[in-house]
KELO-883265 format. One record per residue (C-alpha): residue number from 0; x, y, z; residue in one letter; chain. Coordinates in nm, 4 decimals. Layout:
N
  num         X         Y         Z  residu  chaine
  NUM         X         Y         Z       A       A
...
This chain:
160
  num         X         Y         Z  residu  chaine
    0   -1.2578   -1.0101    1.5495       X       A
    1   -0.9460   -1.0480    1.3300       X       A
    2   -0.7845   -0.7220    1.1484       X       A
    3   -0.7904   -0.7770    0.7795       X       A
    4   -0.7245   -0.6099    0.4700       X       A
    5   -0.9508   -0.7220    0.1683       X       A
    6   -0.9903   -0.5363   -0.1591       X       A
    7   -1.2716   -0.5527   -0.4123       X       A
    8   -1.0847   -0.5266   -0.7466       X       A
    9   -0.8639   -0.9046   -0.6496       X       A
   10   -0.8562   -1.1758   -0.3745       X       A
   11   -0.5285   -1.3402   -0.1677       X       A
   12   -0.2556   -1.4240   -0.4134       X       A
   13   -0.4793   -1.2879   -0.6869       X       A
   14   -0.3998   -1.1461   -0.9899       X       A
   15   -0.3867   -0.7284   -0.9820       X       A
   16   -0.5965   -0.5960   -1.2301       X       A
   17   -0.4369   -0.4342   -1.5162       X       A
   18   -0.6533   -0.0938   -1.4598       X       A
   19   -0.4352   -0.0532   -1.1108       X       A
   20   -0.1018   -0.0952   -1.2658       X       A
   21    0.1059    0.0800   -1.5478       X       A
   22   -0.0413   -0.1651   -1.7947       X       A
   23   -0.3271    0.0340   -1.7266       X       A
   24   -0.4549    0.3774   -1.6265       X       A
   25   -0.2030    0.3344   -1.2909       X       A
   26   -0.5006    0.3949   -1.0111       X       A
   27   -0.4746    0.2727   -0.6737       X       A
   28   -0.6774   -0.0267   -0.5875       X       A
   29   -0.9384   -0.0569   -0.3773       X       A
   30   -0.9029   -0.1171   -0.0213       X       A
   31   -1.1369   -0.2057    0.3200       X       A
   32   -1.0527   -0.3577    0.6331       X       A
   33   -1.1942   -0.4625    0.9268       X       A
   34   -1.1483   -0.5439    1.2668       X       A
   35   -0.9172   -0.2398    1.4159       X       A
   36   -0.8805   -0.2438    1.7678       X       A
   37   -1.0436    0.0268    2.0031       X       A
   38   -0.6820    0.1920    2.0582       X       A
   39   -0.6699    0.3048    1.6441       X       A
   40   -0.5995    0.6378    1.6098       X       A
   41   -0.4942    0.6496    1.2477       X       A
   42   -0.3919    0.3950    0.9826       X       A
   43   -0.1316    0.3255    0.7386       X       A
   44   -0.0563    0.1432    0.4306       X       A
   45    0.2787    0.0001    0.2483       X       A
   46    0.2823   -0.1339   -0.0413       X       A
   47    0.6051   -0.2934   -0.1426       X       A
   48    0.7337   -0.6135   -0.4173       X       A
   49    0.9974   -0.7786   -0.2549       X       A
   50    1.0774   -0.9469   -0.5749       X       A
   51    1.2744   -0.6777   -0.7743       X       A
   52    1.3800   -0.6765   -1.0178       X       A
   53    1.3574   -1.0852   -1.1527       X       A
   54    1.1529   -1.3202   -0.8961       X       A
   55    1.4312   -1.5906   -0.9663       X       A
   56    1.7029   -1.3447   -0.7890       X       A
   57    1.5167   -1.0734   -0.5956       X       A
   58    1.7996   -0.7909   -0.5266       X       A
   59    1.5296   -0.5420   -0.3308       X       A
   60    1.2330   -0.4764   -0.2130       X       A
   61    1.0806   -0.2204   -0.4489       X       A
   62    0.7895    0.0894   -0.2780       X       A
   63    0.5093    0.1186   -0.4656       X       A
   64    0.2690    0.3436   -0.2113       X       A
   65    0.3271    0.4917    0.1340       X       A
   66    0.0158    0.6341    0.3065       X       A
   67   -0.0194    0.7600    0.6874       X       A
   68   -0.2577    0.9184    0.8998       X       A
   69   -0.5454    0.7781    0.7690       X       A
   70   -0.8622    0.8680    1.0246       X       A
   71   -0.9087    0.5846    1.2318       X       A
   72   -1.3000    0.6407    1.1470       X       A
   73   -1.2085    0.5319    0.7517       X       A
   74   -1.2747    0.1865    0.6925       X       A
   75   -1.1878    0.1946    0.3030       X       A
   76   -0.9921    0.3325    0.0034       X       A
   77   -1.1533    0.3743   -0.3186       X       A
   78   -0.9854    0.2711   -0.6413       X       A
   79   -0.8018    0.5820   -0.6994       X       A
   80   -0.7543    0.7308   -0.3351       X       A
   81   -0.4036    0.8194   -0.4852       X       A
   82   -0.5583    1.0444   -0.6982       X       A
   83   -0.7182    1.2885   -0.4303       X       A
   84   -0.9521    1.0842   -0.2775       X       A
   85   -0.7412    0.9859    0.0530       X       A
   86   -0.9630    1.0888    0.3635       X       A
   87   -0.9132    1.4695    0.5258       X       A
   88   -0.5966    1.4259    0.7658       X       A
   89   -0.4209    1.1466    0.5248       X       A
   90   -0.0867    1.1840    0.3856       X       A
   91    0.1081    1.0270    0.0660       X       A
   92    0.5124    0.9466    0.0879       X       A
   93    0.7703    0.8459   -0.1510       X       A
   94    0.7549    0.5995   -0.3566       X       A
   95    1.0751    0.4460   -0.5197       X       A
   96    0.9287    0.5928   -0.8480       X       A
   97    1.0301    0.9021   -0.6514       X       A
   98    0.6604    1.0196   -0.6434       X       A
   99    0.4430    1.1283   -0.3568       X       A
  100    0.1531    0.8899   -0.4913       X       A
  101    0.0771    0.5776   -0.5818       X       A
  102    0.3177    0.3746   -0.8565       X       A
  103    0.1694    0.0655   -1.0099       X       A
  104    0.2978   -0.2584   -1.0137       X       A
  105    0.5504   -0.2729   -1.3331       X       A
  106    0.7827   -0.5927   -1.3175       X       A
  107    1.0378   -0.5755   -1.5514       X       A
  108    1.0171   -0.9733   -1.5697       X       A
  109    0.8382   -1.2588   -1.3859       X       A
  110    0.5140   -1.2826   -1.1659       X       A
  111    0.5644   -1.0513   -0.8570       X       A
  112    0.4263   -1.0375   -0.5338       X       A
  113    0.2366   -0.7137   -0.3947       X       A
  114    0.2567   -0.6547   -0.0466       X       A
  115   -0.0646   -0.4707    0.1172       X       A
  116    0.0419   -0.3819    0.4305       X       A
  117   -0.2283   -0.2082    0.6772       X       A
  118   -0.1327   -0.0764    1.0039       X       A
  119   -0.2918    0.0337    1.2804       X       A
  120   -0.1626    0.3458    1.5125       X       A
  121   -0.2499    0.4490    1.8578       X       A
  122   -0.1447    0.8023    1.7438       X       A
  123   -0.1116    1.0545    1.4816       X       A
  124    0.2568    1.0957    1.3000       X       A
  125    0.1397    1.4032    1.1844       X       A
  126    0.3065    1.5865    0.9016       X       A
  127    0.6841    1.3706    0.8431       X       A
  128    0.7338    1.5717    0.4702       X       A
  129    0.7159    1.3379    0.2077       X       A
  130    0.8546    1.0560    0.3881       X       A
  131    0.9938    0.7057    0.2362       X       A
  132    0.8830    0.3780    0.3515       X       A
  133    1.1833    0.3412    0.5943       X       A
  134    1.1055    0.7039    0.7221       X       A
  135    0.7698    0.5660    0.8149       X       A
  136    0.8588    0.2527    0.9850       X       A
  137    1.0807    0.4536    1.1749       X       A
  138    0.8039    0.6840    1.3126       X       A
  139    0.5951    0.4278    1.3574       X       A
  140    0.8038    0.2502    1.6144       X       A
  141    0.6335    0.1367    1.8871       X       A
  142    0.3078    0.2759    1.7605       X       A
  143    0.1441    0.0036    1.5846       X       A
  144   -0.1211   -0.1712    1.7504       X       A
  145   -0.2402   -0.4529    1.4891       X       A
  146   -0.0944   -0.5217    1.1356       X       A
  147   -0.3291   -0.6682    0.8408       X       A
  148   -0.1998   -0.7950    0.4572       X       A
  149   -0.2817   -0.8492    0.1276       X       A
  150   -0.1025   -0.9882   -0.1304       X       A
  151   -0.2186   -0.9036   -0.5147       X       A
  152    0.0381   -1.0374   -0.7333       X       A
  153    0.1411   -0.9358   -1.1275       X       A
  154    0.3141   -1.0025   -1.4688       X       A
  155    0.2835   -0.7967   -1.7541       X       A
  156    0.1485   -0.9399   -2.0494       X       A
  157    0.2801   -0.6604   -2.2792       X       A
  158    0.5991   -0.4492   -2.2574       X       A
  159    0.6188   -0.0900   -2.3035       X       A
């Protein structure tokens, strides 16, 4: 069975809805997944828009979530996990908002791409403080045992 990464609230390449990004009331979407191979100990998720700022000329990739040490028995987020409804054990990192949560997809211009990024562990990192996305990576090293993705993409319709 394949590892995969689905979420309720949008499909491959679909749009995000509005309620999940700061459009709207800035909630983490839905996620489930399937498929994690017998060695998971805990998960993790990225979320990251390599598109920042303008689509046409991407200069970075901006963070939008960091999550690790999700129980390997979890098999699902629920819209809002960001917003203390992570599983017992799970732990948030820093976002390029600067935040320890969840930050919405905001493009300043153009359709963007949303990177879903599910990992499975054959360990725990235990508690790495607040850690960025490249913090992460780096304690993951060697540790990942199956990857899954999901793309959501976004444009605002309104500014702010």
């Amino acid at each position: 069975m394949a590892f995969t990464l689905t979420s309720p609230a949008f499909g491959e390449r679909e749009e995000i809805p509005s309620e999940h990004t700061c459009d709207g009331s800035d909630r983490s979407p839905p996620l489930a997944w399937n498929g994690a191979p017998g060695t998971t100990k805990t998960f993790a998720i990225i979320v990251d828009d390599p598109d920042a700022p303008d689509p046409a000329a991407p200069k970075r990739t901006y963070v939008h979530w960091v999550v690790y040490d999700i129980p390997s028995t979890a098999r699902q987020l629920p819209a809002g996990a960001s917003d203390g409804g992570l599983p017992s054990g799970s732990h948030e990192g820093k976002n390029d908002f600067g935040r320890a949560r969840y930050g919405g997809p905001c493009p300043p211009i153009g359709r963007h791409r949303y990177y879903h990024k599910l990992y499975a562990l054959d360990r725990s990192l235990g508690d790495l403080r607040s850690p960025t996305k490249a913090d992460l990576l780096r304690a993951m090293e060697g540790h990942v045992v199956a990857q899954a993705e999901l793309v959501g993409v976004y444009a605002r319709r309104t500014k702010r």
